[in-house]
C-alpha positions in Angstrom: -26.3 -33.6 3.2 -22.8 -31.8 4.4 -22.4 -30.9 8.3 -22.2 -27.1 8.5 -19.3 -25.3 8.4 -17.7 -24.6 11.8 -18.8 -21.0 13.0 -22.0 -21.0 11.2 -25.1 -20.8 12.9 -28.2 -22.3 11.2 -31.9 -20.5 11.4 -34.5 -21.7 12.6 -38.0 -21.3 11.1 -40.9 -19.6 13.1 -44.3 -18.3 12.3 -46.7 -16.0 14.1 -49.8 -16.1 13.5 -52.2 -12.6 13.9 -55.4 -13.9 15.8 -58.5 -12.1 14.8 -61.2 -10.9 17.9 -63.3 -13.8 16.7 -59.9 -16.1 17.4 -59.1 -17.3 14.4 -56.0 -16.9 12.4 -55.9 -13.8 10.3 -52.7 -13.5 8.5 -49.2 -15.6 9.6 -45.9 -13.7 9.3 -42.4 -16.4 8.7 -39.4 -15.5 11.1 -35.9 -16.6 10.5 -34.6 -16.6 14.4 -31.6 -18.0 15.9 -33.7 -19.2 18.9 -36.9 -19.1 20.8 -35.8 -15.6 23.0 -34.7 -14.4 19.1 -38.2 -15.3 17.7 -40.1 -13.9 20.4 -38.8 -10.8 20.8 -39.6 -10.0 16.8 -43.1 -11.3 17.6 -43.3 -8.9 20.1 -43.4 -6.3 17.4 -46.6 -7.6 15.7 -48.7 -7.6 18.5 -50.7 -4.5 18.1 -54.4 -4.9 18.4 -54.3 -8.5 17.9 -52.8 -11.3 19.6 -49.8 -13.3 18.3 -49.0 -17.4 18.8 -45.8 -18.4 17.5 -44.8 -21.1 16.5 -41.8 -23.2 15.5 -43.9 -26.1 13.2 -46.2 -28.3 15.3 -44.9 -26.7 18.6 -46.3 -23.5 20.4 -43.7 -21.5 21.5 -45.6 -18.7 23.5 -49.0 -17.1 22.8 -48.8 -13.1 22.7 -51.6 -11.1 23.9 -52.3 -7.1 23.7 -52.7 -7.0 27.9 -49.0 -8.2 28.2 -47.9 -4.6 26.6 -49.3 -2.9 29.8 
């Protein structure tokens, strides 16, 4: 596999998961971010009525709840 180019920035791959009321998963959404703060600011979008984890494969980044919107 070839080093990237210089001046390109790789992705990294994220995935937040929508957490039921009964706390288990419901539905998982894939993010392409540049970074944690990238990936959890678009997570911050899906948390509606349901809470959000995200995560960046085996590692939680942040857990997202409905209170932290007020």
């Amino acid at each position: 596999m070839l080093p990237p180019k210089s001046g390109t920035h790789l992705m990294s791959y994220y995935r937040a998961y929508i957490i039921g009321r009964d706390g288990h998963f419901q539905s998982a959404v894939k993010l392409d971010s540049a970074d944690d703060h990238a990936a959890i600011e678009s997570a911050k979008q899906l948390v509606n009525d349901y809470d959000v984890e995200l995560w960046q494969q085996d590692r939680l980044v942040t857990k997202l709840t409905t209170s932290d919107d007020k």
